[in-house]
C-alpha positions in Angstrom: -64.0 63.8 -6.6 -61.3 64.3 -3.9 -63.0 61.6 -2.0 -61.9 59.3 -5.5 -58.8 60.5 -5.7 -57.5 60.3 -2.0 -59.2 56.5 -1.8 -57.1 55.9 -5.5 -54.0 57.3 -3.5 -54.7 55.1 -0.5 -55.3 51.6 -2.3 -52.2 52.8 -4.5 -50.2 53.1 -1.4 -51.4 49.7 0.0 -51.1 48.1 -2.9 -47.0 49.2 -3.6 -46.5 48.2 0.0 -47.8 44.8 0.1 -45.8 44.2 -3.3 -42.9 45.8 -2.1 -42.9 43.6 1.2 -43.6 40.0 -0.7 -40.5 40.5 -3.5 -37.8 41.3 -1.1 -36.7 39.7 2.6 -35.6 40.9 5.8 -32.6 41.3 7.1 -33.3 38.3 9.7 -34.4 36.0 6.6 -30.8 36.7 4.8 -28.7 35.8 8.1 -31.1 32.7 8.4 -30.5 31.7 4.7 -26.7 32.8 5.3 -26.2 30.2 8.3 -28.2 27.1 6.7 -25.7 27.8 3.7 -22.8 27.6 5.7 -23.8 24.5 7.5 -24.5 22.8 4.0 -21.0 24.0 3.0 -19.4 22.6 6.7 -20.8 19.1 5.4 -19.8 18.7 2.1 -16.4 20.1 3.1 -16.1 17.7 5.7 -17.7 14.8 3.5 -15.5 15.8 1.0 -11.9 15.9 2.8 -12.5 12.7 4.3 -13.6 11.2 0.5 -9.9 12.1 -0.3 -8.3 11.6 2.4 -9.2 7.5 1.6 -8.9 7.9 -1.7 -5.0 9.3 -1.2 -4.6 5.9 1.4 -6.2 3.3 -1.3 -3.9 5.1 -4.1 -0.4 4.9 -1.1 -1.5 1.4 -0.1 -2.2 0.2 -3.6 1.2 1.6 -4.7 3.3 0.0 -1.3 1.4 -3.3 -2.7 2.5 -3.0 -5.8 6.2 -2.8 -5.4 6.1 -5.6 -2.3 4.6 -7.7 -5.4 7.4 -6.9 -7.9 9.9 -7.4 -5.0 8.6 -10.7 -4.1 8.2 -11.4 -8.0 11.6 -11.0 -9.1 12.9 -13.2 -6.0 10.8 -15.9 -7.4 12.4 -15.6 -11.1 16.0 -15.3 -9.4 16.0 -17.8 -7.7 14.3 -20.0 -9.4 17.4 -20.2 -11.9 19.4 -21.6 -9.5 22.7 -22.8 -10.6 23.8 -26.5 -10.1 26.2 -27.4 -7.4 27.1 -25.6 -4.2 25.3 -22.7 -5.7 23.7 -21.1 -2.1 26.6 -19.1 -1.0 25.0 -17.1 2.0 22.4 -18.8 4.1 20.4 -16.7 7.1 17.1 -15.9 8.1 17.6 -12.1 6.9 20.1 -12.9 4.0 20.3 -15.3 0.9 23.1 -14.9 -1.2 23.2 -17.3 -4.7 24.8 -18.1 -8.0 22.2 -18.5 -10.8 22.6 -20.2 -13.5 25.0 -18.3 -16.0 27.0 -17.5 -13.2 25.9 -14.5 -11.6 25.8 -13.7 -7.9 22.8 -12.6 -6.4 22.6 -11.1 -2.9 18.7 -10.8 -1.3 18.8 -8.8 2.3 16.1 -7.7 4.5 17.6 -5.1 6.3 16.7 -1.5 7.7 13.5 -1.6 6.9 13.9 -2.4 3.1 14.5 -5.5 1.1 17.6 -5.0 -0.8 19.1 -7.1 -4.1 22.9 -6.8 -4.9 24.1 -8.1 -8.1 27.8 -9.5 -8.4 29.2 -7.3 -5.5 27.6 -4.4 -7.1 25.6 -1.5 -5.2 22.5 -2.4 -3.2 19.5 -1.5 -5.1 16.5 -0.8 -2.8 13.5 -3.3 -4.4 11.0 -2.7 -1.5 10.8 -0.4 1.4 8.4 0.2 4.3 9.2 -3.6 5.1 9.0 -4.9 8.5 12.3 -6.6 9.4 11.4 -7.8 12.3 8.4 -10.1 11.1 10.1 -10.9 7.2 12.5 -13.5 6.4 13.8 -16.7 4.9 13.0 -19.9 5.9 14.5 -22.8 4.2 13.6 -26.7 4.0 15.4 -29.8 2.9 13.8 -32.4 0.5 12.4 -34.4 3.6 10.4 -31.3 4.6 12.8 -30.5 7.4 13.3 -27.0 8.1 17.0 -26.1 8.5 17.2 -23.6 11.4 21.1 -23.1 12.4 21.8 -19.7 10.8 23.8 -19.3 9.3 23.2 -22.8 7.2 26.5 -24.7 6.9 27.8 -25.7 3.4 26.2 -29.4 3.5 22.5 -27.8 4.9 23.2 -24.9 1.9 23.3 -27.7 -0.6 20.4 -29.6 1.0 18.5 -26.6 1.0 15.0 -28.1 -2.0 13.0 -24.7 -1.1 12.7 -21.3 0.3 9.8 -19.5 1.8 10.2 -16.0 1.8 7.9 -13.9 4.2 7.6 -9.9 3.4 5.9 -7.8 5.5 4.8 -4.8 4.3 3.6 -1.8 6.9 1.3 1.1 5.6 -0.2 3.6 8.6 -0.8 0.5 10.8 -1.9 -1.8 8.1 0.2 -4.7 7.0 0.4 -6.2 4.0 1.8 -9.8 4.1 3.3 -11.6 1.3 4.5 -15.1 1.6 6.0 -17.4 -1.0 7.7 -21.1 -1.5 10.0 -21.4 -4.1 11.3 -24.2 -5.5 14.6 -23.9 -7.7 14.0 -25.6 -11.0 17.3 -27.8 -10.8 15.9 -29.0 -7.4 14.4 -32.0 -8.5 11.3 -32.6 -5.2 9.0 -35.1 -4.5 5.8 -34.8 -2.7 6.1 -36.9 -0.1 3.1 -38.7 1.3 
């Protein structure tokens, strides 16, 4: 009967041991699990922060692209409503200064890095910034497609002038953003020539 009872202890024993050593893990299987966690971690971190990092450019570039387009936008309008006469009082490649049609004075200037507008000798109000001076500007043309190029324009090329194209360029971490527009005041009248 001892014999039973020390083989019962014995298959007892062997039994809690091999069930004690498949539920748990080692210390070596924990650092192992630890590690292949942290790289998992690493990459998502990584994935993550570089996720927002062009998501926070789209949003600033979007934003920069939005107020070059209001900019530009409210030129067009402006200027469009040109008044009648000797109405283009300022004439340069960085400046164009105008009486619209109820008789307010309008003053457009690409300067410093910003595009300013000035209404009736008023303060300058800031409708774009970020803008490279250097590459944005006025152009102007007379109705037989001649481009007048002695800045600033003299009163007789001021009253020839039939349109303006107005290049703004836009500069975001390297990237630019170009906008260029004609416009053609409404009591211009223009032909298309042939």
């Amino acid at each position: 009967m001892e014999s039973i009872k020390w083989r019962y202890w014995m298959n007892l024993c062997r039994s809690l041991r091999y069930n004690q050593s498949t539920k748990g893990f080692s210390l070596i299987e924990m650092v192992v699990g630890i590690g292949i966690s942290a790289v998992i971690v690493g990459v998502l971190a990584v994935t993550l922060a570089g996720s927002l990092k062009a998501v926070s450019n789209i949003r600033n570039r979007k934003e920069i692209s939005l107020k070059g387009q209001v900019a530009v936008s409210q030129f067009l309008r402006e200027f469009k409503m040109l008044g009648i006469g000797s109405s283009i009082l300022t004439a340069t490649a960085s400046e164009l200064e105008f009486t619209n049609r109820w008789g307010k004075t309008l003053d457009y200037t690409l300067s410093g890095g910003s595009f300013y507008r000035k209404e009736n000798s008023g303060p300058n109000s800031v409708l774009c910034d970020s803008v490279v001076t250097a590459a944005s500007c006025f152009a102007y043309w007379d109705s037989n497609r001649v481009a007048l190029t002695s800045f600033p324009l003299s009163q007789s090329d001021r009253d020839n002038v039939w349109w303006v194209l107005l290049t703004l360029d836009l500069r975001y971490h390297g990237q630019t953003i170009r906008y260029v527009e004609n416009v053609f005041p409404e009591n211009r009248k223009f032909s298309i020539i042939e």
